[in-house]
N, C-alpha and C positions, 0 to 999 in steps of 0.2 A: 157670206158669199151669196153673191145674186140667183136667183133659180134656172132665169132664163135671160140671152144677152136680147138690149132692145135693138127695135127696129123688126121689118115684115120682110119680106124675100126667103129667097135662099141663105142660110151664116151656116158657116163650116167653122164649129170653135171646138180651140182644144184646150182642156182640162186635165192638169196632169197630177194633183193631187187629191189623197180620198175626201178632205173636206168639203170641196169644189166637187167632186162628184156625189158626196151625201143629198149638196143640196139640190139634185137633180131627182130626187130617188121619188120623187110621185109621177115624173112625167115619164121617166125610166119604167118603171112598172104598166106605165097605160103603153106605152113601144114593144114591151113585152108580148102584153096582152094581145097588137094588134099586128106582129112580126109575120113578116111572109113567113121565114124559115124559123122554128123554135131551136132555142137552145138553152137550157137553163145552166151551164158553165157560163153564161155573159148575162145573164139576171143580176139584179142586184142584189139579192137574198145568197149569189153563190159570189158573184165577182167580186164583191167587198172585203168579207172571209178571207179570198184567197190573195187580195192584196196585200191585207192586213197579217197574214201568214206569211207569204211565203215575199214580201219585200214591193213595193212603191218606189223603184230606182228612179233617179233623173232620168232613165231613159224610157220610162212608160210615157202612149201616150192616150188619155181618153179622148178620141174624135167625135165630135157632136155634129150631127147635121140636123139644123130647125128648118121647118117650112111653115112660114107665116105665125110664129111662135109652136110650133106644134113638133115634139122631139120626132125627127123624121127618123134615125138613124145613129147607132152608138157601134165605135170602132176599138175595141179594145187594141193598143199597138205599141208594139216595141221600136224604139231607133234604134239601129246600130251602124257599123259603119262598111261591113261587106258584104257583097251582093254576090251569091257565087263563088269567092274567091278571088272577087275583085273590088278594089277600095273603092266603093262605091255606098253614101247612104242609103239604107234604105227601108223605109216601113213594114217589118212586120207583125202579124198576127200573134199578139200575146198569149201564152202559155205557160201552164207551170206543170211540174213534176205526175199531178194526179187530172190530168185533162191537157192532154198532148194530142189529142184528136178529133177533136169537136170545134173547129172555128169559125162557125160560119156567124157575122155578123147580123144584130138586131136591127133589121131595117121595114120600116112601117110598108105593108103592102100597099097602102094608096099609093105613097110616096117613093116606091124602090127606083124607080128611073133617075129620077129627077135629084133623089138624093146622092145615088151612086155620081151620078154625071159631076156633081159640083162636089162628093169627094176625089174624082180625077182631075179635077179641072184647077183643086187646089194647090196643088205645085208645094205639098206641103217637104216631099223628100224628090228626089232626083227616078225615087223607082220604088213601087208596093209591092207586095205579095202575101195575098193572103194566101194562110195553110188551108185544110183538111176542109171544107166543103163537098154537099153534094153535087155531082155534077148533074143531078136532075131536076134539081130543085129554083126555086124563084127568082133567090137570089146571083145565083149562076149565072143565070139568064138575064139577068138585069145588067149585071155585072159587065157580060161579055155585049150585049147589045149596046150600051154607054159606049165601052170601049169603042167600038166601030163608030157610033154615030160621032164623038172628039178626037177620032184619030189618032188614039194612042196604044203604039204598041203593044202586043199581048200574045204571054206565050202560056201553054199548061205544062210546067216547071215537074210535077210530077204525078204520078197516079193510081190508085189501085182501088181493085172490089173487095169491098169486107161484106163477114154475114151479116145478114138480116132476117129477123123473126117478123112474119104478118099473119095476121090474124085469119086473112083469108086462105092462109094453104098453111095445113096442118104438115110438118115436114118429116114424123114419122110412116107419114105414107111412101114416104120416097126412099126409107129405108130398103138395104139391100141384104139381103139372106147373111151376108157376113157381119156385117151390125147389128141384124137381129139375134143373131145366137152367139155373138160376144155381150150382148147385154145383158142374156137370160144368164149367162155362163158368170158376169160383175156382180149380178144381182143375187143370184145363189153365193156367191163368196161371200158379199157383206151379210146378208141373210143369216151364216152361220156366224155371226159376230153379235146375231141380238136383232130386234123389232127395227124396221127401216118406218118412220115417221113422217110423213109430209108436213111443214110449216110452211108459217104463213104472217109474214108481218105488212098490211096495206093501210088507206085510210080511214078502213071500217075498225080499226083498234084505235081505241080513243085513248088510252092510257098510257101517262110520260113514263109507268112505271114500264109499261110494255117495253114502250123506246130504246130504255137507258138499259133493259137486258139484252135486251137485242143487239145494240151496239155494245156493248162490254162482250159479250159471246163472240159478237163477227171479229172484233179486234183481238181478242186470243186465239181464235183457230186463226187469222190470218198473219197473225205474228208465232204462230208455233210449226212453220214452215220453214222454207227458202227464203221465203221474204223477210220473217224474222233473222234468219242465218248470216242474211245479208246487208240487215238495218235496214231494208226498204219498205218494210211493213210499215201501215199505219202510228202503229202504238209505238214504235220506234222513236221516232220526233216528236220536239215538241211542238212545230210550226205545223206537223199535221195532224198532231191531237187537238191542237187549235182547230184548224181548218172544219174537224168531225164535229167537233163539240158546238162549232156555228151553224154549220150546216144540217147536221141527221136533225137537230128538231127542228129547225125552221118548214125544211121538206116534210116531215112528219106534221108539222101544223097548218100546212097548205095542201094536204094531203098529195104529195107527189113523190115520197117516197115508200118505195114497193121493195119488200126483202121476201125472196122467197129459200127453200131449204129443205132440209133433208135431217133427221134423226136417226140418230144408231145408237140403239138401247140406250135412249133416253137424253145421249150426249150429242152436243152439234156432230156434223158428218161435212156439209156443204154447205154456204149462204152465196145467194145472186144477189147484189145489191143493185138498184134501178132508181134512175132521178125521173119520173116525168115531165113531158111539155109536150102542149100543145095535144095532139093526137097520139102522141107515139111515148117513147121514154126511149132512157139511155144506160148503157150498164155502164156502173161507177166501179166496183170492184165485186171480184169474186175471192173466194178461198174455200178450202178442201182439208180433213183431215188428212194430211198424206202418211198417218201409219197404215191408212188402207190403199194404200196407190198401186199395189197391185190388182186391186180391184176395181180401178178407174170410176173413184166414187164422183169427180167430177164430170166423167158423159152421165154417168147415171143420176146425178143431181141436176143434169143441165135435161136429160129427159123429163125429165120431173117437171121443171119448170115450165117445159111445152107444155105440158097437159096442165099444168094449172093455169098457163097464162091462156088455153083455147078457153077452157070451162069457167075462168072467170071474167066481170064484166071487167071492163079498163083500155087498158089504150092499143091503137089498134097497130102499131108495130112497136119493136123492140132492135135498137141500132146496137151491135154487139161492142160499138166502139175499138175496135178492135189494131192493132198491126197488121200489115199485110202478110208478114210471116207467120201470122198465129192460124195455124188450119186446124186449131182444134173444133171450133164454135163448127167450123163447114163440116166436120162431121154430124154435127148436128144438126143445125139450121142451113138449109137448102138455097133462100132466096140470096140476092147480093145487090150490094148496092157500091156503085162507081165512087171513087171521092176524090179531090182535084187541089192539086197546089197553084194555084193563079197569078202572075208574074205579069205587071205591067208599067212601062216608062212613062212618069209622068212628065218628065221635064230634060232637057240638056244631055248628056251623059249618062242618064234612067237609059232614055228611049233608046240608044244607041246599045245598050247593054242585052234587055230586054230581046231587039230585036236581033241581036246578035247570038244571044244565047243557045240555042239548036244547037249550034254550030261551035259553038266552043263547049258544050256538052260532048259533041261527038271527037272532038281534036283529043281534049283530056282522055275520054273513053279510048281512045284509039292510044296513045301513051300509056295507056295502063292495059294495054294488051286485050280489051276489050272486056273487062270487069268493072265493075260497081259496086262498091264497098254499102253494106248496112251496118249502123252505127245501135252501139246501147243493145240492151236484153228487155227480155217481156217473157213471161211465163206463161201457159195456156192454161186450158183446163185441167191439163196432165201434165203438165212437164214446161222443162225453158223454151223460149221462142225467142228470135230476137224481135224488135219493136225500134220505132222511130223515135230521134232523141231530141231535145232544143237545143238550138245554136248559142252558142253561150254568146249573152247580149256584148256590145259594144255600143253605150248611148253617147247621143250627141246631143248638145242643147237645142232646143225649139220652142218657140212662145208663139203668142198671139191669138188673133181668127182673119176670118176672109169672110169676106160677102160675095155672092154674084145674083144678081138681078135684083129688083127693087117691088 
């Protein structure tokens, strides 16, 4: 398979199997490298794993946009066939089961305009929507400014603020007299249960033996829960004991994975798992012994982790990743960051949808007596949450590429 399609311009090419995207994976990694918004769930060290895990349907689709041979822009995306609730195709944002909220697409900061514009402009489905972006961020921006400048409809489909940890505001300052003397009150329970120990797994442990304890530990305490109870843990499947087994050393050999933790008389208590990029990182999973859940050892292990992520060197925020229904992290961590579902018609039947949309959002809403259903479960730090689900695909065939400009 060729690395790159010829010819100079603008080419909007899709690539829908993983061999055709292997042979991408040098130019794929300098797009990484030089990405307005980071996201290491769309790397090629995590995307590939997770294709090769959790399935490569006929309906994936990888979106290339080159500029002048230079990879401007990679769209990880699903076809399916309804938009809404109405037979309409339409593009979205690829996700699987363990990264349900992270989508913001790799597009080169030089090139964000110019790339997004000629991914609208190619008329690949009738209507796109990318999920879970920030609404502050570069790509947003580029996103929504294209939109206007080609004239194609565009709505924010849906939204909400999850926590965020930054480096610059320590957020146990913000702590309220109630917080602080249920914590003293957590901390004396487990206290009387044996020595509470702070760990620590980052890129300064050079050791595969380190790794492969650390990961055997987080997959027991995280399968000796609800999640285990439930067959949603980890270690449960085999497509996501794949998934771990490609990704924790890879992250651990590029130095970007950050586990931190909590000891009780010498046995795990609590592990935070974190992928880094770029400036910041992302939390991948958490889990908690819950024979101490009367003791809320997950705020107190999530305390924990403020104080070692101020005191140590590393990245300067920490995206909770989170559901909008999960308030546990915001008893913790104070800051918030907006994040945006983005809906726009590129062609025919798209744009009419698109631009229709509000409005057939409030019709149904107004049929349903004015509720709004949330789908699927998510657990917090302490207990169930519910959490946002993927649409179960419906693909349709697509081939080819497109050019625009010369």
């Amino acid at each position: 398979m060729r690395r790159r399609p010829a010819g100079t311009g603008t080419i909007v090419e899709v690539r829908s199997d993983l061999e055709a995207l292997r042979a991408i994976v040098p130019d794929w990694e300098a797009l990484a490298a030089e990405a307005a918004e980071p996201n290491p769930f769309y790397e090629p060290w995590m995307l590939l794993p997770a294709l090769e895990a959790y399935g490569c349907d006929e309906g994936f689709r990888g979106i290339l946009v080159w500029q002048n041979g230079t990879l401007a822009g990679l769209f990880p995306m699903q076809l399916e066939r309804r938009f809404h609730g109405l037979p309409l195709r339409v593009l979205r944002s690829w996700r699987h089961r363990n990264m349900l909220l992270c989508a913001a697409p790799l597009v080169h900061a030089k090139y964000a305009g110019r790339c997004l514009s000629a991914l609208l402009q190619s008329g690949l489905a009738p209507a796109i929507e990318f999920e879970w972006m920030p609404a502050d961020g570069p790509v947003c921006a580029a996103l929504i400014e294209s939109a206007l400048a080609g004239g194609q409809p565009w709505v924010v489909s849906d939204a909400y603020a999850r926590a965020l940890l930054q480096r610059e505001h320590d957020p146990r300052e913000r702590f309220n007299s109630n917080m602080k003397n249920n914590l003293r009150r957590w901390q004396a329970r487990l206290a009387a249960h044996g020595a509470m120990t702070p760990v620590r797994l980052d890129s300064g442990s050079k050791s595969d033996g380190d790794l492969a304890r650390w990961t055997d530990e987080f997959l027991r305490l995280e399968a000796s829960g609800w999640k285990g109870q439930q067959g949603t843990a980890l270690a449960c499947r085999e497509d996501d004991r794949r998934f771990v087994a490609a990704v924790f050393p890879e992250a651990f050999r590029r130095g970007r994975l950050l586990i931190t933790g909590l000891d009780l008389a010498g046995r795990p208590l609590a592990r935070h798992c974190m992928i880094a990029a770029g400036e910041g990182a992302f939390t991948f999973k958490i889990a908690y012994d819950e024979t101490y859940a009367s003791c809320s050892p997950g705020i107190v292990a999530e305390v924990d982790n403020v104080r070692q992520f101020l005191e140590h060197p590393g990245p300067r925020w920490v995206d909770s990743n989170t559901a909008r229904e999960n308030t546990s992290y915001g008893r913790v961590w104070k800051d918030r960051r907006t994040f945006l579902r983005i809906a726009l018609g590129l062609r025919g039947q798209g744009r009419l949808a698109v631009a229709a949309l509000p409005l057939l959002r409030l019709a149904k809403r107004s049929l349903n007596g004015g509720k709004s259903g949330v789908a699927g479960e998510q657990h917090g730090l302490d207990g169930p949450e519910k959490r946002d689900r993927i649409p179960v695909p419906q693909p349709l065939p697509l081939q080819g590429k497109l050019r625009s400009g010369n």
